[in-house]
LOKOLTI-378756 format. One line per 10 residues: number of its first residue (from 1); their letters; for each residue x, z, y of C-alpha. Coordinates in nm, 2 decimals. Layout:
NUM = a = X/Z/Y  ...
END
This chain:
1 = xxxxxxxxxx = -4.26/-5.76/2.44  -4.06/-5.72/2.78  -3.93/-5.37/2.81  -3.71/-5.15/3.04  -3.52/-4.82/2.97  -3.42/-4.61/3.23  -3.09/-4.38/3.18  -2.88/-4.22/3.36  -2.53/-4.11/3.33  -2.56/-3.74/3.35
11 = xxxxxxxxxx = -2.45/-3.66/3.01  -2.35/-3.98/2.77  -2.67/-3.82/2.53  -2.92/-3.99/2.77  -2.77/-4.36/2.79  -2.67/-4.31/2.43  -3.02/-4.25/2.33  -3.10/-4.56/2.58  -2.88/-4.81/2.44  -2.94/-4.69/2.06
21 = xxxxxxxxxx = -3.39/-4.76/2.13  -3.27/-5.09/2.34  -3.05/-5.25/2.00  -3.39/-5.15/1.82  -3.59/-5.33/2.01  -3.34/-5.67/2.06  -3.31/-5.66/1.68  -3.69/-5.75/1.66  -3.68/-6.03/1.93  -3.79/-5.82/2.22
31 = xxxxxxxxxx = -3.65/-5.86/2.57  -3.54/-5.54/2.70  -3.30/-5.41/3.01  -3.12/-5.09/3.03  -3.13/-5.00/3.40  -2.98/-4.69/3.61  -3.30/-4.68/3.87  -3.08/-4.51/4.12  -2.87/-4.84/4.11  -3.16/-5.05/4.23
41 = xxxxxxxxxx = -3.11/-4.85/4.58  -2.69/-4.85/4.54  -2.44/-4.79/4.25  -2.28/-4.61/4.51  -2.57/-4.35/4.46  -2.59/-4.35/4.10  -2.27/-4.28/4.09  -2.25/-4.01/4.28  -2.56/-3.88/4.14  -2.34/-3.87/3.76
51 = xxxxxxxxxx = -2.03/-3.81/3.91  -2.17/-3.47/4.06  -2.33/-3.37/3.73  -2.01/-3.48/3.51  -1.80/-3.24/3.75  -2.00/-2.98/3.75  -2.00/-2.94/3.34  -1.64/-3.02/3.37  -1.55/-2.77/3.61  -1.80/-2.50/3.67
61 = xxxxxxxxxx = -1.99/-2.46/3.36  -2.13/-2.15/3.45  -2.24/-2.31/3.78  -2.51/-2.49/3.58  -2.61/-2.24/3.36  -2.75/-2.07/3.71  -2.92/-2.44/3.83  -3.05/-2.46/3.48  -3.20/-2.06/3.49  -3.33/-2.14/3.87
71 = xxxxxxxxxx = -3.51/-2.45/3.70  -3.66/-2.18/3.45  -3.76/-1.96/3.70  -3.91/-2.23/3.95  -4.10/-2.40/3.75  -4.33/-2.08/3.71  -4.45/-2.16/4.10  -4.74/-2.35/4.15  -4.58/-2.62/4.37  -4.39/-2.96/4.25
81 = xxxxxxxxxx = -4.02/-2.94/4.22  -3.76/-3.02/4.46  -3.64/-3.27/4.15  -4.01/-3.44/4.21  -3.99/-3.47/4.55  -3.67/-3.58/4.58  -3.74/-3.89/4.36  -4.01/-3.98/4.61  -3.76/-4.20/4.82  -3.74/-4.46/4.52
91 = xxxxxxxxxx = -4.08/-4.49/4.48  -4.05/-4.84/4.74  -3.76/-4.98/4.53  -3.91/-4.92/4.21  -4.24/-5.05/4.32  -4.09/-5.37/4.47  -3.87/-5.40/4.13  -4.13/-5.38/3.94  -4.33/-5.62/4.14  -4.08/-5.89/4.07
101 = xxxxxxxxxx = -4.02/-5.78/3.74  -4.32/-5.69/3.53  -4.23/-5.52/3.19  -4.48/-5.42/2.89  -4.32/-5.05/2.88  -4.11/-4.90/3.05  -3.89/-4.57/2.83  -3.65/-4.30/2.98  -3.44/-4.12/2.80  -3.41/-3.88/3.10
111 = xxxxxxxxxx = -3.62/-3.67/3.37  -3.51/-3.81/3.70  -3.68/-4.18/3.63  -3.94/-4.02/3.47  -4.01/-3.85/3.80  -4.00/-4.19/4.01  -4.23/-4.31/3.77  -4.45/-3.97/3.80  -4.47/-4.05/4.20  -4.54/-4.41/4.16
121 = xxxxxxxxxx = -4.86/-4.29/3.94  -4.96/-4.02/4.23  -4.98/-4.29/4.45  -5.19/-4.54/4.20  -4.89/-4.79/4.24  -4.92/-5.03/3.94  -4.69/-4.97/3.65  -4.69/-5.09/3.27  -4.74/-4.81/2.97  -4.46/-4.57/3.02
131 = xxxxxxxxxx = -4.29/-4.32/2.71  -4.06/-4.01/2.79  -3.80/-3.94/2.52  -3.65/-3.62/2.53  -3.27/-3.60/2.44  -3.27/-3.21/2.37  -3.45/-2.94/2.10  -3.63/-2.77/2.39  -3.84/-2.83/2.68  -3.63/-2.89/2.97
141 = xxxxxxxxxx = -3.75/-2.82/3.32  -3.97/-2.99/3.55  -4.09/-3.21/3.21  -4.45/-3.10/3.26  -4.50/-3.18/3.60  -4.42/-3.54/3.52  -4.70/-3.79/3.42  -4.62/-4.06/3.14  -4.84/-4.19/2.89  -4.67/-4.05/2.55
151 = xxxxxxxxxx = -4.35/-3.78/2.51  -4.14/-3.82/2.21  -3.99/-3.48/2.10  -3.70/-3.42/1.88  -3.94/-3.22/1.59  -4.27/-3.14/1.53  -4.20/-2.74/1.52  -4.14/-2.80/1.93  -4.49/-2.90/2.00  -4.59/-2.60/2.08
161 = xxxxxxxxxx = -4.32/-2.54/2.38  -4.46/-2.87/2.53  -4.83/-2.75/2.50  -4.73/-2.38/2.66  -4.57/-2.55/2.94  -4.88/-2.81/3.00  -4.81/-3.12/2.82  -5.12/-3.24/2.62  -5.07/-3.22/2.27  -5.21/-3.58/2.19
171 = xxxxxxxxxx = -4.91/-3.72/2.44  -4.66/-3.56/2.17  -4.51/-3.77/1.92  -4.21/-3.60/1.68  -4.01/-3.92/1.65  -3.71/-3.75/1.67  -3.40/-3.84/1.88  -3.31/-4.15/1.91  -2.96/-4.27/1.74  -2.75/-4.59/1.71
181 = xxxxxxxxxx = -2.76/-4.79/1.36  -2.41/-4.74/1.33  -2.47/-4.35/1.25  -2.71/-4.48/0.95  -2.51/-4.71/0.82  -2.42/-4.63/0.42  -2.02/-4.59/0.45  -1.81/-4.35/0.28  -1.56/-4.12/0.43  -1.30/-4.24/0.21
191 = xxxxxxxxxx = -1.42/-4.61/0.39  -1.44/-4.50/0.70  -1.08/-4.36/0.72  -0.91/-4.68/0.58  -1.09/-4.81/0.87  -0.97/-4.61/1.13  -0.58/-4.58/0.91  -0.61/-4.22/0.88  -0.47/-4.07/0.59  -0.65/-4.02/0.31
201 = xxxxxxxxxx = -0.52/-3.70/0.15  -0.56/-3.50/0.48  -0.86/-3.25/0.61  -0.99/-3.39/0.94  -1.14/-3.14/1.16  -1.30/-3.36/1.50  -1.32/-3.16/1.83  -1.49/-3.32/2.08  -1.66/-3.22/2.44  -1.87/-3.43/2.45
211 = xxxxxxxxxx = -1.89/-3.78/2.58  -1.77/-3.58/2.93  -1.55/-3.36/2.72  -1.74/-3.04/2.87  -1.76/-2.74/2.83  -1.55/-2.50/2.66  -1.31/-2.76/2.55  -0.97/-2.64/2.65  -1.00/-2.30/2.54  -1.15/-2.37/2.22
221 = xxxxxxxxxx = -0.83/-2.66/2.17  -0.59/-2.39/2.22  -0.78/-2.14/1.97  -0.81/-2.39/1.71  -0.46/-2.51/1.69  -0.32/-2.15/1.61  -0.62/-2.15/1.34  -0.50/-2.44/1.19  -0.10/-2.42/1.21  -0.11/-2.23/0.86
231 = xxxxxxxxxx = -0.22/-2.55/0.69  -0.02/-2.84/0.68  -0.31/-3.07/0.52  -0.50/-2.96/0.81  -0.54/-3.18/1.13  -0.71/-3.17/1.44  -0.90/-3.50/1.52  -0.98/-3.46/1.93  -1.19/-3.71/2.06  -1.15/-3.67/2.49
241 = xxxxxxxxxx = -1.45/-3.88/2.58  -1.42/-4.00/2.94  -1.20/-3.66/3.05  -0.91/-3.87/3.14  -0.71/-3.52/3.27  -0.77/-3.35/2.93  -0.65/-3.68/2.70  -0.38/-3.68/2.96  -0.29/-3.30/2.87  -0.32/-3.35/2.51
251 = xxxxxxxxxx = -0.10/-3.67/2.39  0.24/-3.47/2.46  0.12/-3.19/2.23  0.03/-3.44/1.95  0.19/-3.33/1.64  0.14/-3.33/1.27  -0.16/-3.10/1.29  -0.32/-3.24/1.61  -0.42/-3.65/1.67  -0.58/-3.71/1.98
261 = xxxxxxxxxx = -0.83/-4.00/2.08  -0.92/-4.12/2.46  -1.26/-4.28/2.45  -1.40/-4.42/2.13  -1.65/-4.72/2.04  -1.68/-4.57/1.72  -1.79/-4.19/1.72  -1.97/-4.31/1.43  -1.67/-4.38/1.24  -1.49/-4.06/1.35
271 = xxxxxxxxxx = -1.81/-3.86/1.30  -1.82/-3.97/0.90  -1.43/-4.00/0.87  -1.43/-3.57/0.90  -1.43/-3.32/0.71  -1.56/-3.07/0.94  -1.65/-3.13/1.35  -1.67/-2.91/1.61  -1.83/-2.98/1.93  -2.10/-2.82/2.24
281 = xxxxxxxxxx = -2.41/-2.84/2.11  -2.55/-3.17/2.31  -2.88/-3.28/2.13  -2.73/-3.60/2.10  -2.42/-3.59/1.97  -2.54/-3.30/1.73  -2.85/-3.53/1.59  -2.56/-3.78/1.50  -2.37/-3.60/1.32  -2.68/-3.47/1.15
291 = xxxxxxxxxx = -2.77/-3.81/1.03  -2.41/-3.90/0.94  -2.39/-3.55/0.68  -2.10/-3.32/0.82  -2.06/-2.99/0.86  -2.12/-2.88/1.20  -1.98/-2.63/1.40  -2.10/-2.58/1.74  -1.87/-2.44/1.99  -1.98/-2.25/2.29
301 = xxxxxxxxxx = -2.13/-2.51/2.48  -2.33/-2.56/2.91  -2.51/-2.30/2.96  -2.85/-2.44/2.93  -3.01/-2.63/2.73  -2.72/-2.63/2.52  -2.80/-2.31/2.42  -3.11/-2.40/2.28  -2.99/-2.70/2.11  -2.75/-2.49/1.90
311 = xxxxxxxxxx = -3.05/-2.18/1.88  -3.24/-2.50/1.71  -2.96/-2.62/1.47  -2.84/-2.34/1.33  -3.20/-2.13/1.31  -3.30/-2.47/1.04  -2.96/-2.40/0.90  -2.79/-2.76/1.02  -2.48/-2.56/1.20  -2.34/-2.24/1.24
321 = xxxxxxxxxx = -2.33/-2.16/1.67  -2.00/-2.02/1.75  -1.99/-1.75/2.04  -1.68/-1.86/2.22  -1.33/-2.00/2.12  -1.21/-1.71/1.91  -1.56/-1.73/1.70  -1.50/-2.12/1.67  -1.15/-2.03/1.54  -1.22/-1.79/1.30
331 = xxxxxxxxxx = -1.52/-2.03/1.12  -1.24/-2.29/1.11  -1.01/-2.07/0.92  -1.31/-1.98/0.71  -1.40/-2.31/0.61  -1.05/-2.40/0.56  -1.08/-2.16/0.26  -1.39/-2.18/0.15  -1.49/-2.59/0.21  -1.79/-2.57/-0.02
341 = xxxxxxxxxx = -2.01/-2.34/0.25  -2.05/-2.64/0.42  -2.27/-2.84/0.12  -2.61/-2.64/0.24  -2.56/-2.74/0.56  -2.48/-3.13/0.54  -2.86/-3.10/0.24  -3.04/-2.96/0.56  -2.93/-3.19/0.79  -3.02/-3.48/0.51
351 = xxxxxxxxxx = -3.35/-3.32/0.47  -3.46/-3.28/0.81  -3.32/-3.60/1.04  -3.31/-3.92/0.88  -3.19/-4.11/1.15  -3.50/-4.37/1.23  -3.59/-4.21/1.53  -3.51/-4.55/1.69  -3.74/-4.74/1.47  -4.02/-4.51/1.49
361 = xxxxxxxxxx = -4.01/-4.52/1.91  -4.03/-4.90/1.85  -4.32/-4.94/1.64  -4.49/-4.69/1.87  -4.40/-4.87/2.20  -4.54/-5.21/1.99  -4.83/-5.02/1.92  -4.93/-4.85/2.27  -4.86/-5.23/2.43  -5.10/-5.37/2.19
371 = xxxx = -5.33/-5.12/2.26  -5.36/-4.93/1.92  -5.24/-4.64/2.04  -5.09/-4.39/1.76
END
């Protein structure tokens, strides 16, 4: 089977979900490329297309939380997007690529190609079986006005968002998100910090933003390091992601209580090495650390679908959704002294994402090229 993912770097959840569905399908035999479309026209465009984003969540939060509401609000009008039309000027490009490069499927992990795929359909331009995934536990905007075969949503008790916004409730398929085999793989804590030489008699509590290091992540740093300074067995595991100016901030305050990590290959590790992790409530990054077991904190996190992410988590009991720094804080300090509230958690988390999203979006995509369908 030939098959293209489309990503984009708005968020390290979408290409994350991307590359996790492309080792799937490699691991059978398939031939499969992981393609920013935008790249097709320049890289100079993708880029700036991320870059934009990246800053915004970086910077101005808030900013998004009012594109994200305006979304909300537009998608009430009975017209297409600006998002749609937009897209419109890579229909050509994708057209011609897809000319010289037929595929079997095509998946995206993320709205923007799923709208150059929704134009190339309006104009009855040939293209190959196509799948949405969705990276978050809600309905994001502008999702129903696009056109693609199947949609693959987090959980089944989000069904009924999709249907009230106008996706047909035979395209839905609760596959679940879609995570690396890394996150699955059976290793202990106690294995995972020999592997990453961290000490084996302290409690690791990882902060992280975020593959963008997002959000509220400053504030809630500061918070949690006057939580923390009463325990000496206590240490704060920061993982930057690609915020170079925060790492940059951070290494001279390293200390006994506070470790700090740039960029990472091995979240996975880090993930299972803790004790405890707090991050912003991407859908991504908290359906990892669902499958590895951990107890989950979620910091205040983009206004947006963030919100809803951590809504979704700690309403099935798999985090507890802090309300800004100080709240974060405090349920540190509570864990620190009472480390057994988070056993519920980590059995809800086991009980409700098992990590083969990845595998299930694979034997479906086999399935809807061979023509069976579900």
């Amino acid at each position: 089977m030939e098959a293209l993912i489309l990503s984009c770097g708005t968020g390290g959840g979408h290409n994350s979900a991307a590359r996790a569905l492309a080792e799937e399908m490699q691991r059978r035999g398939h031939q499969v490329r992981v393609l920013n479309p935008y790249t097709l026209y320049s890289y100079e465009l993708a880029q700036r297309i991320d870059s934009s984003y990246i800053s915004m969540v970086q910077k101005k939060p808030r900013l998004f939380g009012a594109v994200y509401r305006a979304g909300q609000l537009y998608r009430k009008l009975p017209v297409r997007s600006p998002v749609y039309y937009v897209n419109r000027g890579m229909v050509p490009i994708m057209n011609n690529y897809l000319h010289k490069h037929p595929f079997d499927v095509i998946i995206t992990t993320h709205l923007y190609p799923a709208e150059i795929l929704t134009n190339l359909r309006d104009r009855n331009l040939p293209i190959p079986k196509t799948i949405y995934v969705s990276t978050d536990y809600v309905c994001i905007p502008f999702t129903e006005e696009t056109e693609c075969d199947a949609y693959v949503i987090p959980a089944q008790d989000l069904a009924a968002d999709y249907v009230q916004r106008g996706i047909p409730a035979e395209k839905l398929h609760p596959f679940g998100i879609p995570t690396g085999r890394a996150f699955a793989r059976p290793e202990t804590k106690a294995q995972a910090r020999a592997r990453l030489h961290l000490d084996p008699d302290k409690r690791y509590i990882l902060v992280a933003g975020g593959s963008m290091g997002g959000g509220t992540i400053r504030k809630t740093i500061r918070a949690l390091k006057k939580a923390v300074s009463g325990y000496p067995e206590a240490v704060l595991l920061i993982v930057c992601g690609n915020n170079r100016n925060l790492y940059e901030e951070l290494v001279p305050q390293q200390s006994r209580n506070l470790v700090v990590v740039g960029h990472t290959g091995d979240m996975a590790g880090h993930v299972r090495a803790a004790d405890l992790f707090v991050t912003k409530p991407g859908g991504l990054s908290s359906t990892e650390a669902a499958v590895c077991g951990v107890p989950l904190l979620h910091a205040a996190g983009i206004p947006g679908c963030e919100t809803y992410n951590a809504r979704y988590f700690a309403a099935h009991g798999m985090s507890v959704a802090c309300k800004n720094p100080a709240d974060t804080a405090a349920h540190v300090k509570e864990w620190l002294e009472h480390p057994e509230t988070g056993t519920e958690m980590v059995r809800r988390q086991h009980e409700l994402v098992d990590g083969a999203a990845a595998v299930r979006i694979c034997d479906f995509a086999q399935a809807l090229v061979q023509g069976a369908g579900r």
